[in-house]
C-alpha positions in Angstrom: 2.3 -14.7 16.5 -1.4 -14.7 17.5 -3.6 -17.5 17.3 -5.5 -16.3 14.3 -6.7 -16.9 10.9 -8.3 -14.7 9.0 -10.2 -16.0 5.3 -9.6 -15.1 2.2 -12.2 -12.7 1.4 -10.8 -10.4 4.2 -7.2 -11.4 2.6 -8.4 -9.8 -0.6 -10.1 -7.0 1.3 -6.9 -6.0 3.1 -4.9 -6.1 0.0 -7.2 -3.9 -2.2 -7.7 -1.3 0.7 -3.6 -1.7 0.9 -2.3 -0.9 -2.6 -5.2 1.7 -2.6 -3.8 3.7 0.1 -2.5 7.5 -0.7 -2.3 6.0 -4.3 -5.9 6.7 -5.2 -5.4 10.2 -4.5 -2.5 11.7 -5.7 -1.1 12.3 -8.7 0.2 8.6 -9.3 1.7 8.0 -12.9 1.5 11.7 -13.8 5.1 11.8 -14.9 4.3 9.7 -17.9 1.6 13.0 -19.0 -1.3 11.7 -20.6 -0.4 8.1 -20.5 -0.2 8.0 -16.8 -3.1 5.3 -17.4 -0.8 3.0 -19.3 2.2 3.7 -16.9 0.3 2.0 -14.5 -1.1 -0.8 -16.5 2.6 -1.8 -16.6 3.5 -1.1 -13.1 1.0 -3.6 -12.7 2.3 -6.0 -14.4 5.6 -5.7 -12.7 3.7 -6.0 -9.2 2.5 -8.9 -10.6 6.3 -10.4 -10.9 7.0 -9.1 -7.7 4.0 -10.9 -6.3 4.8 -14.2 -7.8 8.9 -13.5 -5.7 6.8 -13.3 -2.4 4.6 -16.1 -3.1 7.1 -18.5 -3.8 9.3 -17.7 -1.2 6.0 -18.1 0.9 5.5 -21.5 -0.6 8.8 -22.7 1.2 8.0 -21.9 4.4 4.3 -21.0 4.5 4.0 -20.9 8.8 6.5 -18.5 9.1 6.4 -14.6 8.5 9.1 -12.8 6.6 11.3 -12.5 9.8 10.7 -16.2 10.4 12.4 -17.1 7.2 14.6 -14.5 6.8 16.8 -16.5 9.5 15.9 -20.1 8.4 17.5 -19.0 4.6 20.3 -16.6 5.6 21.2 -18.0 9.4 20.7 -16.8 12.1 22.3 -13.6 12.7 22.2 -12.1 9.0 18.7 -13.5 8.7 17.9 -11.3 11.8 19.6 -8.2 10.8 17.5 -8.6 7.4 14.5 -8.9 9.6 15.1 -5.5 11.5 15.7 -3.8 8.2 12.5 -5.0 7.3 10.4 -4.1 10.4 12.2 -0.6 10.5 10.8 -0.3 7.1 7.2 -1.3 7.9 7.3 1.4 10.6 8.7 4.1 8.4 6.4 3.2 5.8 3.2 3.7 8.6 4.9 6.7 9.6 4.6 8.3 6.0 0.6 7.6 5.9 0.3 9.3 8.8 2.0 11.9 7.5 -0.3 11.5 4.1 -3.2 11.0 5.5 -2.7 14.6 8.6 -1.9 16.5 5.5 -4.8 15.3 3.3 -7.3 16.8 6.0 -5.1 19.4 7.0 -5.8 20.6 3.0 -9.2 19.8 2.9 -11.5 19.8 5.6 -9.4 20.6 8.9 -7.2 23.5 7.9 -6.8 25.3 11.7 -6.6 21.7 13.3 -2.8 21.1 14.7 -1.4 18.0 12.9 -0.4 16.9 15.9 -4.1 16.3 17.3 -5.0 14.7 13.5 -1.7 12.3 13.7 -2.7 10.8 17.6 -6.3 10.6 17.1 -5.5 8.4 13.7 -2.7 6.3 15.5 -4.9 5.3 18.6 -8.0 4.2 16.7 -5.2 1.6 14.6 -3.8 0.8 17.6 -6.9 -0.4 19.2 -8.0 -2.6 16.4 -4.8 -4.1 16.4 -4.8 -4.8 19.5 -8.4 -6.4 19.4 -6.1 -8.5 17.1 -5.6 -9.0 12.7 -9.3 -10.9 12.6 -11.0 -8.0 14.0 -8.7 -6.1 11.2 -10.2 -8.3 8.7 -13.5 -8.2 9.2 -13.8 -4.7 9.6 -12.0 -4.2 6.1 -15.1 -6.8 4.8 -17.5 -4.3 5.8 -15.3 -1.0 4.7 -14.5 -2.2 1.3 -18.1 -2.1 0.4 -18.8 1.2 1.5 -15.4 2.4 -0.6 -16.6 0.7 -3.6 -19.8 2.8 -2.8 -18.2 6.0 -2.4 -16.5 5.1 -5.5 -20.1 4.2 -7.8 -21.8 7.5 -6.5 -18.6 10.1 -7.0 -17.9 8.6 -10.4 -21.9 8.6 -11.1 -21.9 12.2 -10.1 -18.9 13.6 -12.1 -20.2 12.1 -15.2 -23.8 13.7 -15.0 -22.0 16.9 -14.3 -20.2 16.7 -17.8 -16.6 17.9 -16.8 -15.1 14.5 -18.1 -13.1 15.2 -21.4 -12.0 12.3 -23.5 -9.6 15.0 -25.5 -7.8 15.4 -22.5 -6.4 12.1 -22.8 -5.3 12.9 -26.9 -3.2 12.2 -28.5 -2.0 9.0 -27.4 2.2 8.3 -26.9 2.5 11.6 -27.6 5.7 12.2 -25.9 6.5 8.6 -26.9 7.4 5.8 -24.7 10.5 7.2 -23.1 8.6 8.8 -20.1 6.1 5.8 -19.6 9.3 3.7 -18.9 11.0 6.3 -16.4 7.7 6.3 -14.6 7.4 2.7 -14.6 9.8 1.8 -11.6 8.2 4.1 -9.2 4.5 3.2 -10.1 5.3 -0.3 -9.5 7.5 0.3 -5.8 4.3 2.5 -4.9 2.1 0.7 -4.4 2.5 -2.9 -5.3 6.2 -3.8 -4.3 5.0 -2.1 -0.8 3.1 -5.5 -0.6 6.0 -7.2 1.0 4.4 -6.2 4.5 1.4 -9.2 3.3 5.0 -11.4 4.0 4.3 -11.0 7.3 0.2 -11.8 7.3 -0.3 -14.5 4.9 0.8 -17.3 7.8 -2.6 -16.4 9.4 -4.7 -17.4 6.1 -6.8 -20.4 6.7 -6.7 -21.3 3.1 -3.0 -21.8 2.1 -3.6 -22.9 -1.6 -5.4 -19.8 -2.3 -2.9 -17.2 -2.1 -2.0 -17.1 -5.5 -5.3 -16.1 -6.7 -6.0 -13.8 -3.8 -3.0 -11.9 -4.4 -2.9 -11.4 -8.0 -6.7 -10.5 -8.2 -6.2 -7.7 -5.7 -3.0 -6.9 -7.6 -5.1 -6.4 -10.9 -8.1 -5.0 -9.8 -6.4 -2.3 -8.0 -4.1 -1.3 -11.0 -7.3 -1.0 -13.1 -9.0 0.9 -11.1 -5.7 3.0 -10.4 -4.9 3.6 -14.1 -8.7 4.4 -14.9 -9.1 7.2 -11.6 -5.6 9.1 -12.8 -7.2 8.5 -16.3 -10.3 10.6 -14.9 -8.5 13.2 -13.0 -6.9 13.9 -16.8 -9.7 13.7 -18.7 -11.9 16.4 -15.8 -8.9 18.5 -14.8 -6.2 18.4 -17.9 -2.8 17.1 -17.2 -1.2 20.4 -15.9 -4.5 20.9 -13.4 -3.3 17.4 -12.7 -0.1 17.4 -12.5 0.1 21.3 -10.0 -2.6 19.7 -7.7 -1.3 18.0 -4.7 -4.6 15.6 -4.8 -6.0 15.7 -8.0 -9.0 13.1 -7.1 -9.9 16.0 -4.6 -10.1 19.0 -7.5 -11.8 16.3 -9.6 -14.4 16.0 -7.3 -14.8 19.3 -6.3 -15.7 20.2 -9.9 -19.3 18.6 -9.3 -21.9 21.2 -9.5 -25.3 20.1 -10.6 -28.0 22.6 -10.4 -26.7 24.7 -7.5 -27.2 22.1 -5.7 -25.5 19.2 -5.3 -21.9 20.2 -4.6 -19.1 19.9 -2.1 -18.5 16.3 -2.4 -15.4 16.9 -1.4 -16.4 14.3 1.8 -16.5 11.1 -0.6 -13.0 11.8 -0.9 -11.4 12.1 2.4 -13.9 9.6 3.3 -12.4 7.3 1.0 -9.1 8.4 1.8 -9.2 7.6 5.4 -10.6 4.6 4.5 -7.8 3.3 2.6 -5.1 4.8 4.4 -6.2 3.2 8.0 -5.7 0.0 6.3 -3.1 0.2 4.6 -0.9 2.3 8.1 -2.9 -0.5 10.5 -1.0 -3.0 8.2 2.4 -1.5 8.2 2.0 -1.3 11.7 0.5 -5.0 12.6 3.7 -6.4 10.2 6.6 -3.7 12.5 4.5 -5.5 15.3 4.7 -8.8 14.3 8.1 -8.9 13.2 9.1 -7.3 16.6 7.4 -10.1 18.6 9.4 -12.8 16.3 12.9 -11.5 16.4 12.5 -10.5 20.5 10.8 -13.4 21.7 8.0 -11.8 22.5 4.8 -13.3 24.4 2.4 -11.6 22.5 2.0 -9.0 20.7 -0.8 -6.6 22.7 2.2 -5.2 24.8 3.8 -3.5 22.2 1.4 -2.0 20.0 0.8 1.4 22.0 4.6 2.0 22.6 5.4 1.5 19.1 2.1 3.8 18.4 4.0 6.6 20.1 6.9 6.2 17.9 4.9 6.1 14.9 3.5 9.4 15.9 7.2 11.1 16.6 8.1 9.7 13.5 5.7 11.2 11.1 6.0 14.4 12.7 9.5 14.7 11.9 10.1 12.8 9.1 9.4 15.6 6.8 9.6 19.5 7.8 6.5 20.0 5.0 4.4 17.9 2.8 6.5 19.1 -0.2 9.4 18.0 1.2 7.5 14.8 2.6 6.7 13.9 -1.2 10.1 14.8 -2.6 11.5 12.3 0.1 9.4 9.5 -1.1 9.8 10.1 -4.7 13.6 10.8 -5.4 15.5 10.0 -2.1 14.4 7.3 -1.0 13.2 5.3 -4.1 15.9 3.4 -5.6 18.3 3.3 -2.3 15.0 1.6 -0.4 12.6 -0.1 -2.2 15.3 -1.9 -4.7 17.4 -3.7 -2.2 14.0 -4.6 -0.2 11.5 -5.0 -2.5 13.8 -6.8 -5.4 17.4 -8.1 -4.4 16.6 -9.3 -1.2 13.6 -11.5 -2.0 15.0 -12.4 -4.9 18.0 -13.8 -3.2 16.6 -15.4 -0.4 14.3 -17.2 -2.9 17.0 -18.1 -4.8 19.1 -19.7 -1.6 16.0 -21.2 -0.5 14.9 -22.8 -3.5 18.8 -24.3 -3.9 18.6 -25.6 0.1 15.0 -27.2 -0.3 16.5 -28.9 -3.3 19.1 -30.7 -2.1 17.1 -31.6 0.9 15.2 -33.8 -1.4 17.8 -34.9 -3.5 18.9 -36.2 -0.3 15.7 -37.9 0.9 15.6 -39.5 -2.5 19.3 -40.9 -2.1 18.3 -42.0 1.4 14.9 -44.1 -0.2 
């Protein structure tokens, strides 16, 4: 690993910006119809749980990145296997941002632009800060988190004065009962907050130790507010159906702005935002493949790497997915449970478990011996 630390206010920026990502923008929690917003209050919660599993396994070996103690808990040869399932995770998760983030402008803004020319130019501006190193990464999401909340206090500021927000949208409440909030539960919490097992590999280069607890669940709660309360929006301007047809809902919500011929088109703070979020939240899926790379090849360093495993990232999210229908239907329904379960859940869990067992018979031990 690098010889950096990075503090905890960039810590906090880089996991806001993070469970942001494509989240802010499409139609999260709209399974659960009108009470998306409280589907996501509880996904919430259960990143919360799943925060606390990291943490803790953190705790017990806080030098080490995910790889690192992957093979301290479950030896050496499991422990690295685990560790390549994880950093071929990381990359296919960057991979699908890509994707997200080609098609968002493809949609938008850039509609004769090949996706191909979108997809490189993205990848080589990540792969440069990376390779300036995860500092330069964290200051620069100090500065961008500012301008996103920003973007955020004008558009919101803007669709109010316009007087397209709808309260009655959001009425009656539970009206399809509670059924659907609990079968949209699972996937609210595995995107975004259980993808927060990439942090696994970062939080070794916080200089504060002791404050990852509050770091992480602070980001973890703020970013589900704000979550529940912009799907809660996109209801109340556009009407569930509008919501639930549109492929980014934030986008038509926006677009509805239209005060006195005049100001219009604010379609920008949008993809602005968008690309804001998603180059954080794709340079950190790709600094944690990176990372874990380094620590289960032996790597020197980790500059080296970073533009050969660019080019992979590229081939990847150009075939990952023959269109973006199919490239949402993939996230949502195939790979879902098979993935994010065993890596988000079971395998933490265990390894916690094992490690928590080991460290206490080490000092039953080391009491016997005094």
């Amino acid at each position: 690993m690098e010889k950096a630390k990075i503090s905890v206010i960039q810590l906090f920026s880089l996991l806001f910006l993070f469970e942001m990502g494509s989240a802010l923008v499409v139609s999260y929690g709209i399974n659960a119809k009108k009470d998306a917003w409280l589907a996501i209050l509880l996904a919430m919660c259960g990143g919360i749980i799943l925060s606390f599993i990291y943490y803790f396994l953190f705790r017990q070996y806080p030098n080490l990145p995910l790889t690192g103690y992957a093979r301290k808990i479950l030896g050496k040869y499991v422990g690295w296997i685990v560790g390549l399932l994880y950093v071929v995770f990381f990359l296919y998760g960057a991979s699908r941002n890509v994707r997200d983030f080609g098609d968002l402008l493809l949609s938008s803004t850039m509609s004769e632009t090949p996706l191909l020319a979108l997809n490189i130019l993205f990848v080589l501006a990540i792969c440069y800060v990376l390779y300036l190193g995860i500092e330069v990464l964290g200051r620069t999401a100090e500065v961008f988190i500012v301008i996103l909340i920003l973007f955020g206090i004008v558009g919101n500021f803007f669709v109010y004065l316009s007087g397209n927000v709808d309260l009655n949208n959001l009425k009656p409440f539970l009206e399809n009962g509670w059924k659907p909030i609990l079968m949209t539960v699972p996937i609210t919490t595995f995107f975004p907050f259980g993808e927060i097992v990439a942090f696994t590999m970062l939080l070794p280069y916080l200089n504060r130790h002791e404050l990852v607890k509050k770091v992480w669940l602070s980001s973890v709660i703020s970013s589900g507010l704000i979550l529940s309360y912009t799907t809660s929006l996109d209801i109340a301007v556009l009407g569930v159906e509008a919501t639930e047809r549109a492929t980014f809902p934030l986008l038509s919500t926006i677009g509805k702005v239209n005060l006195f011929e005049f100001i219009q088109r604010l379609d920008a703070l949008v993809v602005f935002s968008f690309l804001i979020t998603m180059f954080f939240k794709t340079s950190i899926f790709l600094y944690s493949t990176v990372i874990g790379i380094v620590d289960l090849f032996k790597l020197k360093n980790h500059q080296q790497i970073i533009f050969p495993i660019g080019l992979i990232l590229i081939f990847l999210s150009m075939t990952n997915a023959s269109d973006f229908s199919e490239h949402v239907e993939e996230g949502l329904e195939i790979i879902m449970y098979p993935l994010y379960i065993p890596l988000f859940v079971i395998i933490p869990l265990f390894m916690l478990l094992v490690a928590m067992i080991r460290n206490g018979f080490k000092k039953k031990n080391r009491n016997n011996e005094t």
